[in-house]
C-alpha positions in Angstrom: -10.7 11.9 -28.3 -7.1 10.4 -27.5 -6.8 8.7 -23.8 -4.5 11.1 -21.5 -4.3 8.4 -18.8 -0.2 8.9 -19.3 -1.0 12.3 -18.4 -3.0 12.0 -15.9 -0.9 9.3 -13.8 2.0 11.5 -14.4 0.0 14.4 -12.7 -1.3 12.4 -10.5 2.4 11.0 -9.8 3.4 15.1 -9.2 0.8 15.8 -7.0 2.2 13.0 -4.8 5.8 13.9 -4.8 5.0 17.4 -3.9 3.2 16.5 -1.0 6.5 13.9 0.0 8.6 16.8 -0.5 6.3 19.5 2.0 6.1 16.8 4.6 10.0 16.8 4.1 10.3 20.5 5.0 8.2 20.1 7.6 5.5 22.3 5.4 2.0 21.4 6.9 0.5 24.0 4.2 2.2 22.8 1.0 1.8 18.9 2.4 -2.2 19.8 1.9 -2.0 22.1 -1.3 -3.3 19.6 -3.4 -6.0 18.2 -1.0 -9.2 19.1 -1.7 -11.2 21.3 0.7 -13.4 18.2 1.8 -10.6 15.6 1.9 -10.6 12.9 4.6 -7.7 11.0 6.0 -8.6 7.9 8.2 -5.5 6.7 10.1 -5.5 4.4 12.9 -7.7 5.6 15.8 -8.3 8.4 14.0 -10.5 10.7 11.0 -9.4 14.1 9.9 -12.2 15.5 8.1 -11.3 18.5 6.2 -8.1 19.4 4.5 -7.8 21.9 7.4 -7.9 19.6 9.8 -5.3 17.8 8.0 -3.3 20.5 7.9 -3.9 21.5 11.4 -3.0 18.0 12.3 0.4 17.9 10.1 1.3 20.9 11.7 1.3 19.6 15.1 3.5 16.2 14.1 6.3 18.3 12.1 6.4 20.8 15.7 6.7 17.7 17.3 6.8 14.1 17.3 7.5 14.5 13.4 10.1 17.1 13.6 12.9 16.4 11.2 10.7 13.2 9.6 10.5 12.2 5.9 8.6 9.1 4.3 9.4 6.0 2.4 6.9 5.7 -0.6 6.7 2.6 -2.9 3.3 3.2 -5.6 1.9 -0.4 -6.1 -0.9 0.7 -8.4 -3.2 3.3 -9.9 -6.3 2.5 -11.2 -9.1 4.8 -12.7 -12.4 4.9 -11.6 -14.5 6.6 -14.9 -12.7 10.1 -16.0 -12.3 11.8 -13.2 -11.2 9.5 -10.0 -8.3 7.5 -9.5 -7.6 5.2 -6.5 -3.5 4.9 -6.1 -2.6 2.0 -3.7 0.8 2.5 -2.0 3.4 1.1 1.3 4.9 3.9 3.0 6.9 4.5 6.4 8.0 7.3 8.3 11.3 7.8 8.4 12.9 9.8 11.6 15.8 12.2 11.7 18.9 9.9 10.3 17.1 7.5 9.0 17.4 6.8 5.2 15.6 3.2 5.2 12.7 1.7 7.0 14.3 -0.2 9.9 11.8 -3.1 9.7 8.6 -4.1 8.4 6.5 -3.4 11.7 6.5 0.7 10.6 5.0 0.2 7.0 1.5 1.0 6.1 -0.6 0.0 3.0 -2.1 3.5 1.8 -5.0 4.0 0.2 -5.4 7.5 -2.2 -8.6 8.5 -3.9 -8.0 11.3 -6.2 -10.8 13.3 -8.1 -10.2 15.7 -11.0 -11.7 18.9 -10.2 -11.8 22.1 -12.8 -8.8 20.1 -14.7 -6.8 19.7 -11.3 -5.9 16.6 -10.0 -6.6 16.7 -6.1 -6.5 14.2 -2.7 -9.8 13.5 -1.8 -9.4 10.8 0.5 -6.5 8.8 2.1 -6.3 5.9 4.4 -3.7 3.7 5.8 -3.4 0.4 7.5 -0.1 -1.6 9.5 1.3 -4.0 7.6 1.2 -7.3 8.5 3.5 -9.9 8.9 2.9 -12.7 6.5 1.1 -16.0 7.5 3.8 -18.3 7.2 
């Protein structure tokens, strides 16, 4: 049997540009479409423990203090745990309305995504994120 691994870090790839462009329309529902029913997303000070939730969540920011918001997304990595799990490592920022780069370091998070392949679907299964911090000199 050949190796799809091209194939699945390009759907893998999709799955995470589609949810860059929902947050960017402010689409709470389409920023979760790919999540699966169980996801979690640990954040600081906080765990969202459905993909409801999420969305519930999302909602709220893009209403509010997230109105108007896109991200900055750089993927580090992708590595694949057996067949059907992945772990994608990435630094991403909010950016605000009129915004088109990251202002300074002191906004960026390292990102955590654990995907899991589930009836041939790649979905979002967990997510986590940490500040970055300012190297030790």
């Amino acid at each position: 049997m050949p190796d799809n691994r091209a194939e699945d870090e390009a759907a893998i790839r999709a799955v995470l540009v589609e949810s860059y462009k929902a947050w960017e329309a402010g689409d709470a529902h389409g920023m979760v479409a790919d999540y699966a029913a169980d996801a979690t997303a640990i954040m600081t000070g906080s765990l969202r423990d459905s993909r409801e939730v999420i969305r519930e969540n999302m909602a709220l920011g893009f209403e509010g203090p997230l109105k108007g918001s896109s991200t900055y997304n750089k993927q580090l990595g992708i590595r694949f745990v057996g067949r059907d799990a992945a772990i994608v490592i990435s630094e991403s920022a909010i950016l605000f309305p009129g915004e088109t780069e990251v202002p300074d370091d002191s906004r960026k998070v390292n990102a955590t995504w654990v995907f899991e392949k589930r009836d041939g679907r790649w979905l979002i299964a967990a997510y986590h994120n940490s500040p970055v911090l300012a190297s030790a000199p």
